[in-house]
C-alpha positions as CSV (number, residue, x, y, z in Angstrom):
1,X,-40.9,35.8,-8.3
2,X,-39.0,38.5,-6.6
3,X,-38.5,40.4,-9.5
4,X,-42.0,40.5,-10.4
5,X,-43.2,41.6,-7.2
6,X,-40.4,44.7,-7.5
7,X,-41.9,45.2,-10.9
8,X,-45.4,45.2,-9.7
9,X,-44.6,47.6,-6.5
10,X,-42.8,50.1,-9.0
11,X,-45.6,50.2,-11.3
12,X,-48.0,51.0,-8.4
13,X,-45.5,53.7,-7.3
14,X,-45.4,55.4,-10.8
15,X,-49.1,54.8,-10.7
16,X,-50.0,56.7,-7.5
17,X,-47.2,59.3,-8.5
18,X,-49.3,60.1,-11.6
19,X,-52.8,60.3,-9.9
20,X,-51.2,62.9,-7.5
21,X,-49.6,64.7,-10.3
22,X,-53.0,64.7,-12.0
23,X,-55.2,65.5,-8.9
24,X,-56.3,68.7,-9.9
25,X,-56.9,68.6,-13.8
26,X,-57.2,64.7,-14.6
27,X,-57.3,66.0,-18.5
28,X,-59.8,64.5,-21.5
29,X,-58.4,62.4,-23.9
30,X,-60.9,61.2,-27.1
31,X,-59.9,58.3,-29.7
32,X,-61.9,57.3,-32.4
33,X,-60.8,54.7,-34.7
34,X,-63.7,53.4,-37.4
35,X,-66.8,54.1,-36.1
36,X,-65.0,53.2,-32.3
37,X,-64.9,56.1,-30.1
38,X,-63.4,55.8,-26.5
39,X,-63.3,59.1,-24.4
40,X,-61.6,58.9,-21.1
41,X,-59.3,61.2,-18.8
42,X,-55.5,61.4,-19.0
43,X,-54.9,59.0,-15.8
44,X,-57.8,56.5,-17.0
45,X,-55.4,56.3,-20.7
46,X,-51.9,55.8,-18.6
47,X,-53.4,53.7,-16.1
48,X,-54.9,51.6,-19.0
49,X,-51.7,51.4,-20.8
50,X,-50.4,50.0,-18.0
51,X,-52.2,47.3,-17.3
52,X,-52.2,46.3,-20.7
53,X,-48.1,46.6,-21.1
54,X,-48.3,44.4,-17.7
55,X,-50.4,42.0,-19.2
56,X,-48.9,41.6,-22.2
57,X,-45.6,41.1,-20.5
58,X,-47.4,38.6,-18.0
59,X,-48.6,36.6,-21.5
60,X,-45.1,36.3,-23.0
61,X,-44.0,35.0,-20.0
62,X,-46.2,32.4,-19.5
63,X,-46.2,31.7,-22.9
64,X,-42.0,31.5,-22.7
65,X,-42.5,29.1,-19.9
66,X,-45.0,26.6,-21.1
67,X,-42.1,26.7,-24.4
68,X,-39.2,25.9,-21.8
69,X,-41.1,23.8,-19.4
70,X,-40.0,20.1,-20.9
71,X,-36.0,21.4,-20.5
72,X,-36.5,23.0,-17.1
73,X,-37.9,19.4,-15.9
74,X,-35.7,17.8,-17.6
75,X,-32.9,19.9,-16.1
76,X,-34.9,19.3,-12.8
77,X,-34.4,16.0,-12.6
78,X,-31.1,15.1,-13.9
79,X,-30.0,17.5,-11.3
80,X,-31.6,15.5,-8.7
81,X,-30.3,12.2,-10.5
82,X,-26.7,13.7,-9.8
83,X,-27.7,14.2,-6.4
84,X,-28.6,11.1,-5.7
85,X,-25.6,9.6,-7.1
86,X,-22.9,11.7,-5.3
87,X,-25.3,10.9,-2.1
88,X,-24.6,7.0,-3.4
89,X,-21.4,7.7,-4.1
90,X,-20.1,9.3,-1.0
91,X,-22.1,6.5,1.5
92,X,-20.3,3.7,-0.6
93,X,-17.1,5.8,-0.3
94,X,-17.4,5.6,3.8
95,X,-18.7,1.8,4.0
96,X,-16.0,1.3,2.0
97,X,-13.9,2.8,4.6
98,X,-15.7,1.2,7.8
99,X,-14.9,-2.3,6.2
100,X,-18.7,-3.2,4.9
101,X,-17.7,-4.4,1.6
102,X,-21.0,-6.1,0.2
103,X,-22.8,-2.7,1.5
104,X,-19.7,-0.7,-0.3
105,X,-20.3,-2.4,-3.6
106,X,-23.6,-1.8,-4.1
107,X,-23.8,1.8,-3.6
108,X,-20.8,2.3,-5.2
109,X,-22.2,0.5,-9.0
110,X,-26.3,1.6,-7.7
111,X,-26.3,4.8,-9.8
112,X,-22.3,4.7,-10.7
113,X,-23.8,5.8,-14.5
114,X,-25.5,9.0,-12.9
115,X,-22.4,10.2,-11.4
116,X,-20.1,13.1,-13.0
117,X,-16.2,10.4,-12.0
118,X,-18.3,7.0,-12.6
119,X,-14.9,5.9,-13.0
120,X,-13.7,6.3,-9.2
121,X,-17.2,4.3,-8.3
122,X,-15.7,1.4,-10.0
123,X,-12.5,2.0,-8.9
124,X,-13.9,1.9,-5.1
125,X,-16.4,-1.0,-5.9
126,X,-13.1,-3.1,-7.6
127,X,-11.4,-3.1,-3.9
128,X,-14.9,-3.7,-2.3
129,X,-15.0,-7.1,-4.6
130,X,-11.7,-7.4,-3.5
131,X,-11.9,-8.1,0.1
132,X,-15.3,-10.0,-0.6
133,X,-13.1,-12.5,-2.7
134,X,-15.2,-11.6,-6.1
135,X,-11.7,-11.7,-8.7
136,X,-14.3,-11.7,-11.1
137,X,-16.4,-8.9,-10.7
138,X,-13.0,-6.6,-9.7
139,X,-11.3,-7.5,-13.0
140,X,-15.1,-6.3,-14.4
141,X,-15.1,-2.9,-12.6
142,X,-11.6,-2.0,-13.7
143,X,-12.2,-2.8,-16.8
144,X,-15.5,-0.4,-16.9
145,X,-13.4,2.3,-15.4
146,X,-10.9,2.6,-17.9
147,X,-13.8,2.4,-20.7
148,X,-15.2,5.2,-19.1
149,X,-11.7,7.2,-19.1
150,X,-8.9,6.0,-20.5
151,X,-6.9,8.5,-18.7
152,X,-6.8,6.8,-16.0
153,X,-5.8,3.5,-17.1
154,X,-2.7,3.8,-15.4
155,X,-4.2,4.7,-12.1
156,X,-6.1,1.3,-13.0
157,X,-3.7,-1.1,-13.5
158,X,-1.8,-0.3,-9.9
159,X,-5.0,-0.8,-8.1
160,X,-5.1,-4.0,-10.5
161,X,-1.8,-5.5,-9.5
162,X,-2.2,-4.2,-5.8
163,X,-5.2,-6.6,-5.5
164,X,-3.9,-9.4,-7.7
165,X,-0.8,-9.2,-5.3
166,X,-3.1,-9.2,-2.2
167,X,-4.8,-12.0,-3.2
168,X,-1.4,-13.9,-4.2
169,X,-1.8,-13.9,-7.5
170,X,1.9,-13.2,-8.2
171,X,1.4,-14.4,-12.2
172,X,-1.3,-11.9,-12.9
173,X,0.3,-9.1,-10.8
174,X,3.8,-9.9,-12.6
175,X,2.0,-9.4,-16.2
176,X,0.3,-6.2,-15.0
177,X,2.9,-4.4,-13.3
178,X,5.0,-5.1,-16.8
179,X,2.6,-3.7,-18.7
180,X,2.6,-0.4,-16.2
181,X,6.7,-0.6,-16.8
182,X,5.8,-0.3,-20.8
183,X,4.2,2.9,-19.9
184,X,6.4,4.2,-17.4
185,X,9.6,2.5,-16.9
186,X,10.3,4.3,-13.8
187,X,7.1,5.1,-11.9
188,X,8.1,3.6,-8.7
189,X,4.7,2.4,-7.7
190,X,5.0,0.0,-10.6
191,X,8.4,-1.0,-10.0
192,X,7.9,-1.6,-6.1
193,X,4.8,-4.0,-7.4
194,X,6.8,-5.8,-9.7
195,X,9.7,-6.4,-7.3
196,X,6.7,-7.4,-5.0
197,X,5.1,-10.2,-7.6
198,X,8.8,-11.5,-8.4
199,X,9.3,-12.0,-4.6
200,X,5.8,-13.7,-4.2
201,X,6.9,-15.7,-7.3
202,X,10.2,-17.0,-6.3
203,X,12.2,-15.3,-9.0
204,X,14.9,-14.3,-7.4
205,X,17.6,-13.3,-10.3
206,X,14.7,-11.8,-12.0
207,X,14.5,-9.7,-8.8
208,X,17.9,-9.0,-8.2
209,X,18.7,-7.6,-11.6
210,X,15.5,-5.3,-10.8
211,X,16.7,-4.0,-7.7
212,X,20.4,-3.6,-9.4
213,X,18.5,-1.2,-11.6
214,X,19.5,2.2,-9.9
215,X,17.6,4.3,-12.3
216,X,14.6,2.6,-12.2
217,X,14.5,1.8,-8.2
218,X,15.6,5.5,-7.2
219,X,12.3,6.7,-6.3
220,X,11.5,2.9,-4.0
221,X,11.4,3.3,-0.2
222,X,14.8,2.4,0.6
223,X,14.6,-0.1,3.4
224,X,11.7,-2.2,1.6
225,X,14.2,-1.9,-1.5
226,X,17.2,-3.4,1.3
227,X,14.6,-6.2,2.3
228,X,13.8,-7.3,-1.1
229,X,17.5,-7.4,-2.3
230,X,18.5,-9.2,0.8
231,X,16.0,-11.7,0.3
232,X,17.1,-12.0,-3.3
233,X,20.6,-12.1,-2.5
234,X,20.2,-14.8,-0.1
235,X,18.0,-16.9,-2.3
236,X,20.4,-16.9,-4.6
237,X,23.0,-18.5,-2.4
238,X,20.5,-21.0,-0.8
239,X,19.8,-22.2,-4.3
240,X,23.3,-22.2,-5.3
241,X,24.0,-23.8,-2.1
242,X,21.5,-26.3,-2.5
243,X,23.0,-27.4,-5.8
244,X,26.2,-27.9,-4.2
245,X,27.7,-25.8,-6.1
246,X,30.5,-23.9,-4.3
247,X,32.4,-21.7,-7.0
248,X,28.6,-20.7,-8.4
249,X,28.3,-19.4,-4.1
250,X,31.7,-17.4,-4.6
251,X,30.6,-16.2,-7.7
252,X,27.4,-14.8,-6.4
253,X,29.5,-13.1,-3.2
254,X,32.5,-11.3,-5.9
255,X,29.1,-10.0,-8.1
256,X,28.0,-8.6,-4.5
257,X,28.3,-4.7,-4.1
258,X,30.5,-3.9,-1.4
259,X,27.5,-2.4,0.5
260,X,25.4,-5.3,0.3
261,X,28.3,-7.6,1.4
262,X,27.9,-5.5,4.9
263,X,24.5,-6.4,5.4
264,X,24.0,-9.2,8.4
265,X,21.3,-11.0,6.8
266,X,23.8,-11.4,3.4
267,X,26.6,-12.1,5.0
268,X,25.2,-15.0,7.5
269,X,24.1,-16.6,4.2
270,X,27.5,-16.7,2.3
271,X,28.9,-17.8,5.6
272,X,26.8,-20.9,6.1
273,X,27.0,-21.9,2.5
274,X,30.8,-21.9,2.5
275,X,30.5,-24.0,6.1
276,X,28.0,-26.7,4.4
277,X,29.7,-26.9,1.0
278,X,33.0,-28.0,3.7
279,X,34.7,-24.3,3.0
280,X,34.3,-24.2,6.6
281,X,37.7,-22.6,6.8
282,X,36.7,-19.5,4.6
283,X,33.5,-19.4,6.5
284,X,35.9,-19.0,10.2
285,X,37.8,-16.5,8.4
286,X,34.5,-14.7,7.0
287,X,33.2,-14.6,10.6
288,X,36.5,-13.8,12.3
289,X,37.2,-11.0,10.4
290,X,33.6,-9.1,10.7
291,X,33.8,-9.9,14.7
292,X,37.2,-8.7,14.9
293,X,35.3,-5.4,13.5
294,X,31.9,-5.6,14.6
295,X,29.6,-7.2,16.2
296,X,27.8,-9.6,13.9
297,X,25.3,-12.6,16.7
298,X,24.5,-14.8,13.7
299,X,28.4,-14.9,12.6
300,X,29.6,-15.5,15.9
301,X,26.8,-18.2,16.6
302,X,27.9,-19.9,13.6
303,X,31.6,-19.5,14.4
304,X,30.8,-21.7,17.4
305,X,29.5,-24.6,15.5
306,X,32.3,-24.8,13.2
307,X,35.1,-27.8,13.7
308,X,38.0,-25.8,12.9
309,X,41.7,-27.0,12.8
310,X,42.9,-25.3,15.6
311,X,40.4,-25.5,18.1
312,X,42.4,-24.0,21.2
313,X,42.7,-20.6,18.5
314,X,39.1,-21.0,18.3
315,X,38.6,-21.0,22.3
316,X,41.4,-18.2,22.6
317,X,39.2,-16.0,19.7
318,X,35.8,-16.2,21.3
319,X,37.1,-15.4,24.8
320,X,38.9,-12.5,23.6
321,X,35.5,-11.7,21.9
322,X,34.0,-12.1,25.1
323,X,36.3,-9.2,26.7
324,X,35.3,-7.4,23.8
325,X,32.0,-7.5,23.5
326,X,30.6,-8.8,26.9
327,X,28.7,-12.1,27.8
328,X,26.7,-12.5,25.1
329,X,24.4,-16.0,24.6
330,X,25.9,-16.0,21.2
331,X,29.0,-16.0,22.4
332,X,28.8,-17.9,25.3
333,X,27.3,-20.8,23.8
334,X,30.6,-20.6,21.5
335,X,32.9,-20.7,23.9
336,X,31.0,-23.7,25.5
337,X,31.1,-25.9,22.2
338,X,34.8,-25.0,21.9
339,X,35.7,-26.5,25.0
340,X,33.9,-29.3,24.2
341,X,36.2,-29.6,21.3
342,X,39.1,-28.9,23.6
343,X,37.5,-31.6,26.3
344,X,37.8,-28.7,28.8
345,X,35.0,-29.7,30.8
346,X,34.8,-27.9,33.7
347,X,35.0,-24.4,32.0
348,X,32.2,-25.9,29.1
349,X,30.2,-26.3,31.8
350,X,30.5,-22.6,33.4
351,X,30.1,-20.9,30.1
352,X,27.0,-23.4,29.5
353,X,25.1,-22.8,32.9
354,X,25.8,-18.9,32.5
355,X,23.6,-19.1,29.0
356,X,21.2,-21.0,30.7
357,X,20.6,-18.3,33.3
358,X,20.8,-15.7,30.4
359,X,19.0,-16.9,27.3
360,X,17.9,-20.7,27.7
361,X,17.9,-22.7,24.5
362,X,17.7,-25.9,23.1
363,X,21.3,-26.4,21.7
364,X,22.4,-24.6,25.1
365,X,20.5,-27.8,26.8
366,X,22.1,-30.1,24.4
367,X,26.1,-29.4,25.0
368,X,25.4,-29.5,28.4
369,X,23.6,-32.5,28.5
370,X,26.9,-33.4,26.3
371,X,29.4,-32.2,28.9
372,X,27.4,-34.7,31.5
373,X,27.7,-37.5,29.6
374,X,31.3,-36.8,29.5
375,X,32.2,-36.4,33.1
376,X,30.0,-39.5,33.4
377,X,26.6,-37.8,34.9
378,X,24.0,-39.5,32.9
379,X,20.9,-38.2,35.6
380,X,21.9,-34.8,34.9
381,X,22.2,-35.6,31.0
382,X,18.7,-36.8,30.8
383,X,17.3,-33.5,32.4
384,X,18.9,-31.5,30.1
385,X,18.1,-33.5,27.5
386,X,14.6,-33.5,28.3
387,X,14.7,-29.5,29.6
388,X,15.7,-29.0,25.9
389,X,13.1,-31.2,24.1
390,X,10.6,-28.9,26.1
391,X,12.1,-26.1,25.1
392,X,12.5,-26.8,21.4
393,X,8.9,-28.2,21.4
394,X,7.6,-24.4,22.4
């Protein structure tokens, strides 16, 4: 429209630039063309042929436009169409966000065919069926994204297994996150999901030898890598413990790495298998030797529950411990069951009452309730028996 108008004022210019050129002698000009005469002046001709290039140039564009008119509608509206669906897209994107999931899905999939990525509508509508519980309809959008591009099929199957594993559906994860390790036997997304499904699954040496992978487990977090090898780890020596199988325990601790065998949560484990599979005299060694290094509560907790042979070296261990390392509950309560062991009563009983006032706890309730009965205070007894029945009941 613009550029018409410019046309139309320069036309006028050249126009009133000829009539003043011409003021003086406007000129004759005579045509005769079969029996046709036209006699005019010079301007009357120019002006003429102007408005007749004008219109002729007017016709052709109309005539142009009526041509192109079905594709400039039909450009028209699929450019509205896309509109409307990044307009869908985007408000599903931010219900999506605020936690409205029904609201999410449906203007997510609304006009998901209209927009340019119809693939990340599905993507976004697969987590929205998600969280409305619909395993259905998100196994249906993921599918429809990956139809749509096939490049992302990968980017599919992690959100896949990341819902399948949300929703605890550790088989289905476990097959998914496999068929992501076919592709990429090192992308550690897919690795940590798999670890993830084996844990949720219970498959602990599946696990184990997983995490033992260095190459493929480089690129995991490394503290969610230590948690999920500790829990393996100590799986491992439940179940072998559980079995009653004590040379299968020892064989699991020698395949340890020395690293792992530093870990609290590790150690404990081995400790208190040896001590229920009666190697309670490897477990007092175990113990002693990390507290006579470091301090270790769950070792030296456990140290005070064991019956060992020499139970005045016992005593004489955890008090030095205590010089070490302060009064802790841990060890407190230790040296209170030892002299139990050693019927020293008196000093059980100060080692007891200071837990009390530090950390009360059932079993600290119980040996002293033991110590009454021994010193023949049955009264006091029952309170602490029935102080740690309240407490345990918490």
């Amino acid at each position: 429209m613009i550029r018409t108008l410019l046309i139309a004022v320069v036309a006028l210019a050249l126009g009133a630039a000829a009539a003043w050129y011409l003021r003086d002698e406007t000129g004759y000009v005579l045509v005769g063309f079969r029996g046709w005469v036209l006699e005019t002046s010079l301007l009357g001709l120019l002006l003429g042929l102007a408005v007749l290039v004008f219109a002729t140039w007017l016709l052709l564009r109309l005539l142009v436009g009526s041509v192109r008119l079905p594709q400039s509608l039909r450009t028209m509206i699929d450019r509205r169409r896309r509109e409307r669906a990044q307009r869908s897209f985007e408000t599903g994107l931010l219900h999506l966000l605020e936690g409205d999931w029904r609201r999410a899905e449906v203007e997510l999939v609304r006009r998901a065919a209209d927009h340019h990525a119809a693939q990340l509508n599905y993507l976004g509508a697969a987590r929205a069926a998600q969280r409305l519980g619909a395993g259905e309809r998100r196994d249906h959008y993921l599918r429809l994204a990956t139809g749509l591009a096939p490049d992302i099929e990968r980017a599919a199957l992690l959100t896949q297994a990341e819902l399948q594993i949300e929703r605890g559906e550790f088989v289905a994860a476990r097959e998914t996150a496999e068929r992501l390790r076919q592709m990429d036997a090192r992308q550690p997304y897919a690795v940590e999901l798999l670890a993830e499904a084996l844990h949720g699954l219970g498959e602990w040496e599946a696990l184990h030898l997983l995490l033992q992978d260095a190459a493929a487990t480089a690129n995991l977090n490394p503290s969610k890598r230590r948690a999920m090898l500790e829990r393996a780890l100590g799986e491992r020596l439940r179940l072998a413990e559980g079995e009653a199988r004590l040379e299968r325990v020892k064989a699991l601790w020698a395949q340890t790495p020395t690293d792992a065998r530093q870990w609290p949560v590790v150690r404990l484990q081995y400790a208190r298998s040896l001590a229920r599979l009666n190697a309670q005299a490897e477990a007092m060694a175990l113990a002693s030797d990390t507290l006579a290094r470091e301090w270790d509560a769950g070792l030296a907790e456990l140290y005070g529950q064991l019956e060992p042979a020499d139970a005045l070296g016992q005593l004489a261990a955890i008090e030095q411990w205590l010089t070490r390392y302060g009064e802790r509950p841990e060890l407190l309560i230790a040296a209170g069951r030892a002299c139990l062991r050693n019927r020293l009563w008196g000093k059980a009983r100060s080692y007891l009452d200071a837990v009390v006032k530090l950390a009360p706890s059932a079993a600290a309730y119980l040996a002293l309730a033991r110590v009454c009965e021994q010193t023949q205070q049955p009264e006091e007894a029952q309170r602490f028996y029935r102080q740690g029945l309240e407490l345990a009941a918490q």
